[in-house]
TORPA-4810 file (N, C-alpha, C, O; in nm, 3 decimals):
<nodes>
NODE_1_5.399_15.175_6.220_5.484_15.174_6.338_5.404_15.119_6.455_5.287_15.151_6.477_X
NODE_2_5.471_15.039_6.527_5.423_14.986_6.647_5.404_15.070_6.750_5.476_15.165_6.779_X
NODE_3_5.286_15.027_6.819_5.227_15.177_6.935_5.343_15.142_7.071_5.374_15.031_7.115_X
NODE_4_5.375_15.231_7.099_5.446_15.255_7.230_5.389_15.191_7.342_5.278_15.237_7.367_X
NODE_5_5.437_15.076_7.440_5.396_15.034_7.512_5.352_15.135_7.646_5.414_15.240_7.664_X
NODE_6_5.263_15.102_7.717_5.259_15.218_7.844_5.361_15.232_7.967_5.451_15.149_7.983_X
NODE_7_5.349_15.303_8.025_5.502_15.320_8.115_5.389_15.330_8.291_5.305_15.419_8.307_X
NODE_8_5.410_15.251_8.368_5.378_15.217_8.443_5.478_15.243_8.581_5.592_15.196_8.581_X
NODE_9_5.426_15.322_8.697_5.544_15.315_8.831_5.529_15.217_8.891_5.418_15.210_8.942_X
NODE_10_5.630_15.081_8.921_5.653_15.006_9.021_5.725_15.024_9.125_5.837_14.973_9.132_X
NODE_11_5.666_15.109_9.238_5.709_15.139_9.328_5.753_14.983_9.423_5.789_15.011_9.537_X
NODE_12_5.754_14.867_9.399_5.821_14.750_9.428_5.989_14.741_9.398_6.081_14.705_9.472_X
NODE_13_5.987_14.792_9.247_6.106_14.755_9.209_6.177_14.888_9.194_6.267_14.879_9.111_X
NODE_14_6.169_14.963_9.227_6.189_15.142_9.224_6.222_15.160_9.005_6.301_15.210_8.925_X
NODE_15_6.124_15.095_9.007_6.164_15.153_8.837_5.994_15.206_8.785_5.885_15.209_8.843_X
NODE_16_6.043_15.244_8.640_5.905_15.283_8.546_5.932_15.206_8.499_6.050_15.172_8.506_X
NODE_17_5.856_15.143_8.435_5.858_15.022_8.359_5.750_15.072_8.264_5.668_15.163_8.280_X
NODE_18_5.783_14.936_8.097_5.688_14.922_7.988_5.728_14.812_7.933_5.833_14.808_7.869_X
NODE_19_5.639_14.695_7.955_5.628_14.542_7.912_5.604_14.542_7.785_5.550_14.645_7.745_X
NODE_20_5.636_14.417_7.662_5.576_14.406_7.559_5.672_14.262_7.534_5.791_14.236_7.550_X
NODE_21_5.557_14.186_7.487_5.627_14.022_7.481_5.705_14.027_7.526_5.814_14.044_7.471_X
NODE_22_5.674_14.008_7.731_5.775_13.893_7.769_5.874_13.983_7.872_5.907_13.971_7.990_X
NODE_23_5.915_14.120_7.721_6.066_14.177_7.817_5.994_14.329_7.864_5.881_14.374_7.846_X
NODE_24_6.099_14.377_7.923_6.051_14.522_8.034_6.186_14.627_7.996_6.306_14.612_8.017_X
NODE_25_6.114_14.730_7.935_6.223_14.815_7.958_6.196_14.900_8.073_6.081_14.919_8.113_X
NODE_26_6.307_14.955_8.131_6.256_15.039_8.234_6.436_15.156_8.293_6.558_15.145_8.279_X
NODE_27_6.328_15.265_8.366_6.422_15.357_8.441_6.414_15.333_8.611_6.306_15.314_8.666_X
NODE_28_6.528_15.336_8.676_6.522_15.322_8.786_6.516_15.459_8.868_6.548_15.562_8.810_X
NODE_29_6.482_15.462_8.985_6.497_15.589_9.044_6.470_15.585_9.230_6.400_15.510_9.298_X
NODE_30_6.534_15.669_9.258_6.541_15.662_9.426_6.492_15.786_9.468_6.572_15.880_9.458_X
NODE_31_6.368_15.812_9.516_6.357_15.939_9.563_6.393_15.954_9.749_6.355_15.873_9.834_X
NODE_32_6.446_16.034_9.763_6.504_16.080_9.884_6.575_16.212_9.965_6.694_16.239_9.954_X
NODE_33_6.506_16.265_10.024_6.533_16.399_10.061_6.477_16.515_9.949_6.539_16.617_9.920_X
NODE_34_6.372_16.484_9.904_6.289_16.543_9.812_6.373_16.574_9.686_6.398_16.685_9.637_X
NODE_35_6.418_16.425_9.634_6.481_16.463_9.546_6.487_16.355_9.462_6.586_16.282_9.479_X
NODE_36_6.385_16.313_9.349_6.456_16.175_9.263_6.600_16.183_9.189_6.618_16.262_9.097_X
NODE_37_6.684_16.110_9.228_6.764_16.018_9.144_6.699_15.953_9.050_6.594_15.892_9.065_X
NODE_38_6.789_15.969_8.905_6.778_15.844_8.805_6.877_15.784_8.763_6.914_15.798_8.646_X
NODE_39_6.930_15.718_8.839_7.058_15.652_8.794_7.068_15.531_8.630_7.175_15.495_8.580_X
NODE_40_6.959_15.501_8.590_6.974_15.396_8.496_6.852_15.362_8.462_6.746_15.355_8.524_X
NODE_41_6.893_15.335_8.315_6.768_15.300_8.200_6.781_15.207_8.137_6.888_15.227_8.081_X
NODE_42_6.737_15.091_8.098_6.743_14.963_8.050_6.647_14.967_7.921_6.527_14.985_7.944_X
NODE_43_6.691_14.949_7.780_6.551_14.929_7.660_6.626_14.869_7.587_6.724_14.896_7.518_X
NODE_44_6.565_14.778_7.612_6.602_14.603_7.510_6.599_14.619_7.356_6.524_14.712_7.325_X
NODE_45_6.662_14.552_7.241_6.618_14.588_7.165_6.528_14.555_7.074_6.532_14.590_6.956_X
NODE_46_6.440_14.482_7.128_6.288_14.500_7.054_6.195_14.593_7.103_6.073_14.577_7.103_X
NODE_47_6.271_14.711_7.156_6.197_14.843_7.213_6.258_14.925_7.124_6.174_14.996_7.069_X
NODE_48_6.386_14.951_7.080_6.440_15.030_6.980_6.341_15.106_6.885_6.242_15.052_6.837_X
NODE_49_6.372_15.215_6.864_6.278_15.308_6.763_6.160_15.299_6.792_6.083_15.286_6.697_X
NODE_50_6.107_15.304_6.916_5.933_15.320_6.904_5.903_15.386_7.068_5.826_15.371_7.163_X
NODE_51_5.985_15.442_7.041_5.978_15.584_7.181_5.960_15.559_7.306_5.890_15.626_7.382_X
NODE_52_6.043_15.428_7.341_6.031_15.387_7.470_6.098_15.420_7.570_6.059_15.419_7.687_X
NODE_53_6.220_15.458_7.524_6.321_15.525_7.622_6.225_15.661_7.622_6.187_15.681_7.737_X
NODE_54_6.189_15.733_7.553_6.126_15.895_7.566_6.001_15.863_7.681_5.961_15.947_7.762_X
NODE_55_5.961_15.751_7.672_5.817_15.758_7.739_5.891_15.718_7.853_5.856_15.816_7.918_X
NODE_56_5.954_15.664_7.922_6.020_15.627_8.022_6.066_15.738_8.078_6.038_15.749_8.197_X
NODE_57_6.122_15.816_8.035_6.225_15.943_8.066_6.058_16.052_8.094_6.070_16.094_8.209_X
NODE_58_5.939_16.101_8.043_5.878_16.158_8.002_5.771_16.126_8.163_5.694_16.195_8.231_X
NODE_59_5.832_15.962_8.169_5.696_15.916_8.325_5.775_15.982_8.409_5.720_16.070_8.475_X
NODE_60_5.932_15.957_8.431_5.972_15.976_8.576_5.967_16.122_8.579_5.916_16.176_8.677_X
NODE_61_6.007_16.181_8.497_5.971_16.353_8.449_5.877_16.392_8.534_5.875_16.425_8.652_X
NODE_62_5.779_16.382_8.429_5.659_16.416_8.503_5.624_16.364_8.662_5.549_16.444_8.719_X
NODE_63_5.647_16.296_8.710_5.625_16.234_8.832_5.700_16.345_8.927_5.654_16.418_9.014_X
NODE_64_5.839_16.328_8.876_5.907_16.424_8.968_5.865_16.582_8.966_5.877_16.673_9.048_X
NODE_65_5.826_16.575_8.877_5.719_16.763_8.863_5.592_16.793_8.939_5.559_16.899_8.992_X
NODE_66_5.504_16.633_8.933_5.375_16.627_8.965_5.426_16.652_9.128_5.364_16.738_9.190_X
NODE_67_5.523_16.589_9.190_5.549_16.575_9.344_5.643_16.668_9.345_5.739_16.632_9.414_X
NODE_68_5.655_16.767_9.298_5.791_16.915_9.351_5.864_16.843_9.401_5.892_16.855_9.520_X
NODE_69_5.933_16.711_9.291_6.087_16.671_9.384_6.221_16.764_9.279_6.200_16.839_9.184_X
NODE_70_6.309_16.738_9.317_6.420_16.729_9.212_6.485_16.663_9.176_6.551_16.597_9.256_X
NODE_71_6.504_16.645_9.023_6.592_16.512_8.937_6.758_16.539_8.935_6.814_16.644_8.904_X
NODE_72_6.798_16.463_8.962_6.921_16.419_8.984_6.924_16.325_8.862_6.893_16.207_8.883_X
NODE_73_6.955_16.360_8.741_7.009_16.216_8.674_7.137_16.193_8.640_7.220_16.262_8.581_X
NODE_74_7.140_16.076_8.689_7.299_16.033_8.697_7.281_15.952_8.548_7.377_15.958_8.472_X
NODE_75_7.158_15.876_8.504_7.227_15.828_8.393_7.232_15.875_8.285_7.144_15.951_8.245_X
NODE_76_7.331_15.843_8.217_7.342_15.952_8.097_7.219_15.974_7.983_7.197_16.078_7.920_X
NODE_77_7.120_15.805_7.973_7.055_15.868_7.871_6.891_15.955_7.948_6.787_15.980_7.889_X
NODE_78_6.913_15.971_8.039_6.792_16.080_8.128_6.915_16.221_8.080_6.896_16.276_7.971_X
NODE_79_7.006_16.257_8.148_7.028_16.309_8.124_7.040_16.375_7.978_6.985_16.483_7.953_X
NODE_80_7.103_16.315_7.898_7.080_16.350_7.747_6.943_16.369_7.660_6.930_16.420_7.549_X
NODE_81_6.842_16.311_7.750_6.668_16.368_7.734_6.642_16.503_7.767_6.575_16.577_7.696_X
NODE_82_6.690_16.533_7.870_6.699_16.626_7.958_6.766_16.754_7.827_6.722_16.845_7.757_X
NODE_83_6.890_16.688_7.854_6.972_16.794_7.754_6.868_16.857_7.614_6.869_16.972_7.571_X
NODE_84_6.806_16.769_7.577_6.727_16.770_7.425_6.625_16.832_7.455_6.572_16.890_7.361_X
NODE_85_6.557_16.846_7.592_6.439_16.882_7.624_6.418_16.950_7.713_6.357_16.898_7.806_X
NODE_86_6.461_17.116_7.728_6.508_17.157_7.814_6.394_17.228_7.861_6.408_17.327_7.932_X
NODE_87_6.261_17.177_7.821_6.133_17.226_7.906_6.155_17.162_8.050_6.125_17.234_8.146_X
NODE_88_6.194_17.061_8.070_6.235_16.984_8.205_6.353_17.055_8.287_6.372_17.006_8.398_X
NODE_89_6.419_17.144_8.258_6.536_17.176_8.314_6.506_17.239_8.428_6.597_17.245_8.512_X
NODE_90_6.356_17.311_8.466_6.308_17.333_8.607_6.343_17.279_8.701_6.393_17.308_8.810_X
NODE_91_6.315_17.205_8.656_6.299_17.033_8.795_6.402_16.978_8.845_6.398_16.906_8.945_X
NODE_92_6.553_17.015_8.752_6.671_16.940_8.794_6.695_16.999_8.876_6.631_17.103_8.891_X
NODE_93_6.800_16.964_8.971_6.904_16.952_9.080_6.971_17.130_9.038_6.878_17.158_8.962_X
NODE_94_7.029_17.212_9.036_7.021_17.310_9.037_7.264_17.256_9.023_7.349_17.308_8.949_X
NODE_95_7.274_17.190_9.085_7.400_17.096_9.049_7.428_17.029_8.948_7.541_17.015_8.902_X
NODE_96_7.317_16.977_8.899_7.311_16.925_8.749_7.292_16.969_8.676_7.324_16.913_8.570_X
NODE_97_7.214_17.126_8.667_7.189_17.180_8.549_7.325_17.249_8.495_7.353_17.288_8.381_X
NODE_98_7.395_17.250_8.605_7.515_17.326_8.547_7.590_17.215_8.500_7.651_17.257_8.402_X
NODE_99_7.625_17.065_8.522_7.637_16.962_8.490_7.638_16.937_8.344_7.730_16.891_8.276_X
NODE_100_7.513_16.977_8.304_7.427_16.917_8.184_7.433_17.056_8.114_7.362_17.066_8.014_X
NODE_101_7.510_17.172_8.153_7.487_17.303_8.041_7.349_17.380_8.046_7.312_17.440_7.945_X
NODE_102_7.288_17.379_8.136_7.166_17.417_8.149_7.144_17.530_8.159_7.028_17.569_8.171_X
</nodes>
């Protein structure tokens, strides 16, 4: 299996990003009023099956934990990480957890 590319913050383009020949998958996010948004996740499919969406979902995670913000995810597949991984359910929006069944 192919190694998971690294997930990198471009605070330029408000996304996490992880390059590999050429294309970028990535999550976007807006932090504001101490609170990230993740509205949307992009993974091409020569990222498919090699845990790129998880490592993506896993950076902004952690980021938003490392800085005591709160996640707001609007897009569904953060959210449905979220759902699967409910060690993160701290950190959400306290609106979303009830959202997401939390």
């Amino acid at each position: 299996m192919a190694e998971t590319p690294d997930v990198v913050m471009n605070e330029a383009t408000h996304r996490f990003e992880a390059s590999l020949d050429g294309e970028t998958a990535f999550t976007e996010y807006v932090i504001h009023n101490g609170a990230m948004v993740l509205p949307h996740t992009v993974v091409p499919p020569a990222f498919e099956g090699r845990g790129v969406g998880s490592a993506l979902a896993k950076a902004a995670l952690g980021y938003a934990r490392d800085h005591a913000l709160a996640v707001k995810p609007t897009c569904p597949f953060i959210a449905g990480y979220i759902g699967k991984h409910p060690e993160w359910a701290d950190i959400v929006d306290p609106k979303f957890r009830e959202k997401l069944g939390l």
